[in-house]
C-alpha positions in Angstrom: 92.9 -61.7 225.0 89.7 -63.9 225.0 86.4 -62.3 225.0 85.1 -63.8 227.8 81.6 -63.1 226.8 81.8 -64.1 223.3 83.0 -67.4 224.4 79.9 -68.0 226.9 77.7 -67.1 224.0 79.6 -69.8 221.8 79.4 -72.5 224.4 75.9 -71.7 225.0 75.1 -71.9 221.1 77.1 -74.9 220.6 75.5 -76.6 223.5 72.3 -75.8 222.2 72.6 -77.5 219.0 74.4 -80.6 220.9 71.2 -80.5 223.1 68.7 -80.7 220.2 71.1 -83.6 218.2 70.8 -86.0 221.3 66.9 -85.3 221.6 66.0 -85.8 217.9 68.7 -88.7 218.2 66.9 -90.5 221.6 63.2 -89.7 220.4 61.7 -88.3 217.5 58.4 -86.9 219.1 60.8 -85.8 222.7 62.8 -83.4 220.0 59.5 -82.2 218.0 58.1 -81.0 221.3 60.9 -79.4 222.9 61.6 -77.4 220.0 57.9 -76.3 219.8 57.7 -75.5 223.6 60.9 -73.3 223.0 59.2 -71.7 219.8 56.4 -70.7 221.9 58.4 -69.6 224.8 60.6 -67.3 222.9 57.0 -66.3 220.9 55.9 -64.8 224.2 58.3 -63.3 225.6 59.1 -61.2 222.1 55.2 -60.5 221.6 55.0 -59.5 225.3 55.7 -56.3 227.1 56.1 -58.2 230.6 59.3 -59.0 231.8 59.1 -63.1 232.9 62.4 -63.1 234.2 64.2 -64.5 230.5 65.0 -62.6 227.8 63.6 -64.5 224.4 67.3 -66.5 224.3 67.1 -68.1 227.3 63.3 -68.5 226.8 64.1 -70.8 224.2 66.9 -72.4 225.4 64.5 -73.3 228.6 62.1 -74.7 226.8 64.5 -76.8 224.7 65.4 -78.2 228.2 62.1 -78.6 230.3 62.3 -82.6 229.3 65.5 -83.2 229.5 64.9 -85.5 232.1 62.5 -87.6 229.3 66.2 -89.0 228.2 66.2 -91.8 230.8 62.2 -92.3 229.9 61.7 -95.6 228.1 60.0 -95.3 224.9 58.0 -97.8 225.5 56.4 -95.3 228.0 57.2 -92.1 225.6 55.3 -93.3 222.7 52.6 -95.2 224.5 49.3 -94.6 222.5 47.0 -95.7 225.7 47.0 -95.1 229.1 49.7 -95.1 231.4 49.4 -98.1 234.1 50.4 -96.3 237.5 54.2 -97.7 237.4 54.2 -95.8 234.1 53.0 -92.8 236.1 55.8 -93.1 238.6 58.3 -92.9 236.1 56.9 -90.1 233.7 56.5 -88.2 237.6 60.3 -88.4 237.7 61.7 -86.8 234.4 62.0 -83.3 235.8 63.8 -84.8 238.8 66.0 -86.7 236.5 66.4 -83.2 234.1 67.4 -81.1 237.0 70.2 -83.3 238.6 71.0 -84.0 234.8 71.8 -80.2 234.3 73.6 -80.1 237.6 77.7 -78.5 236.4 76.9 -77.9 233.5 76.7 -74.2 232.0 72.1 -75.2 231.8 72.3 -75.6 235.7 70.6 -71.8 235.8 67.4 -73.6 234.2 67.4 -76.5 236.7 64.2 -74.7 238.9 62.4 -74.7 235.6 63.1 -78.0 234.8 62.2 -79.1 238.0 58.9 -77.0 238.8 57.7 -77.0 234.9 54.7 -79.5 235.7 53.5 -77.7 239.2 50.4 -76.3 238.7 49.3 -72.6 240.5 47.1 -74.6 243.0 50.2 -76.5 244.3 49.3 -79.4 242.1 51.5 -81.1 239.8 54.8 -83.1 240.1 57.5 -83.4 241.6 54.4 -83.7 244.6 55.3 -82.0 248.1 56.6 -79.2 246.1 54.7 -75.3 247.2 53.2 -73.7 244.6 55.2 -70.1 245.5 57.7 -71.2 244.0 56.5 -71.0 240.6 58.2 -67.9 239.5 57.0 -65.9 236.3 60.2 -68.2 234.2 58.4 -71.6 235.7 55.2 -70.3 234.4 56.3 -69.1 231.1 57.6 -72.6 230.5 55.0 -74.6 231.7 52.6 -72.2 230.1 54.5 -73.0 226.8 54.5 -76.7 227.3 51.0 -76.9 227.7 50.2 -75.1 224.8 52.3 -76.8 222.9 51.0 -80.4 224.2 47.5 -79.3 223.0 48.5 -78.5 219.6 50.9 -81.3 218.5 51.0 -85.1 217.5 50.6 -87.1 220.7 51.3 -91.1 220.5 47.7 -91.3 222.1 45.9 -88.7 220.4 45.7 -86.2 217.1 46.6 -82.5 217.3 44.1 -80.1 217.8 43.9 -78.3 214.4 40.5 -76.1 215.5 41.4 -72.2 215.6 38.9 -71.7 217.8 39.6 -74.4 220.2 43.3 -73.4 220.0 42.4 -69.8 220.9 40.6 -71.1 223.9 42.7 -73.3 225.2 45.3 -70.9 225.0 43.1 -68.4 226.9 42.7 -71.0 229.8 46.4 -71.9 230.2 46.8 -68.1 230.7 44.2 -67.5 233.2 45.6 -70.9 234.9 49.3 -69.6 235.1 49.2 -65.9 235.0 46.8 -63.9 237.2 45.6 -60.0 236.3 47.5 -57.9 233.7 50.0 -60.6 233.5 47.6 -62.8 232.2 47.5 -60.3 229.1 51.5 -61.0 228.4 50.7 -64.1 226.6 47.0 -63.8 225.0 48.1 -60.5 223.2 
């Protein structure tokens, strides 16, 4: 008899890596900062006590996915190392779109909302625009939370990585007073 569950855990894995073979193969810098975001996602959830909704797995495997959508990004717009014209814009806006309906049937269609919401900001801010701010659930803000961080303190094509401790500390502080309010706010600066 097949163990059901074994299997799911196999497919899952095997996904995984086929997930991170087609980022590093479409863009060097998309793979480097989806690994990173997932390293800090699964970071907090394992040095926290809250419960965000994921356990530390699927914390990583999230953040492996919260670009997906960057697949049908030109490079030309990826690696840009100066501003974005607004067309530019347009098309960055739409890569968690593109990441959510890309995830649609497949066994990753659990993490579509976090694709989707991962750039909404508390305020109701952000992109996908016309999108409430309610719906960022503690799993959206874990993820966006972990993307920011790790934006801040990686390569960019338009600028250097922040490298000061101290700067790092407080920019890490900020992004968890932006996304988490109260004692939650304590899950991810401990």
């Amino acid at each position: 008899m097949i163990d059901k569950k074994a299997l799911d855990i196999a497919l899952e894995n095997n996904s995984l890596i086929l997930i991170q073979k087609i980022l590093y193969a479409r863009n060097l810098h998309l793979y480097r900062h989806s690994i990173l975001t997932a390293e800090i996602a699964w970071d907090i959830v394992v040095g926290s006590n809250k419960d965000f909704g994921f356990s530390a797995t699927q914390a990583y495997m999230a953040g492996m996915l919260h670009d997906v959508g960057k697949l049908f990004v030109q490079d030309r717009i990826l690696d840009k190392r100066h501003s974005l014209t607004e067309r530019e814009w347009e098309v960055m806006e739409n890569h968690p779109a593109w990441g959510h309906d890309y995830v649609q049937g497949t066994i990753f269609e659990p993490y579509g909302d976090v694709i989707l919401h991962h750039h909404k900001l508390p305020d109701g801010s952000g992109y996908p625009k016309g999108l409430a701010s309610e719906l960022l659930d503690d799993r959206i803000r874990l993820i966006a939370s972990a993307d920011k961080i790790a934006a801040f303190i990686e390569d960019r094509p338009y600028r250097r990585r922040i490298s000061h401790q101290a700067l790092i500390n407080r920019e890490v502080k900020a992004i968890a007073e932006l996304y988490f309010e109260g004692d939650k706010k304590e899950a991810i600066i401990d």
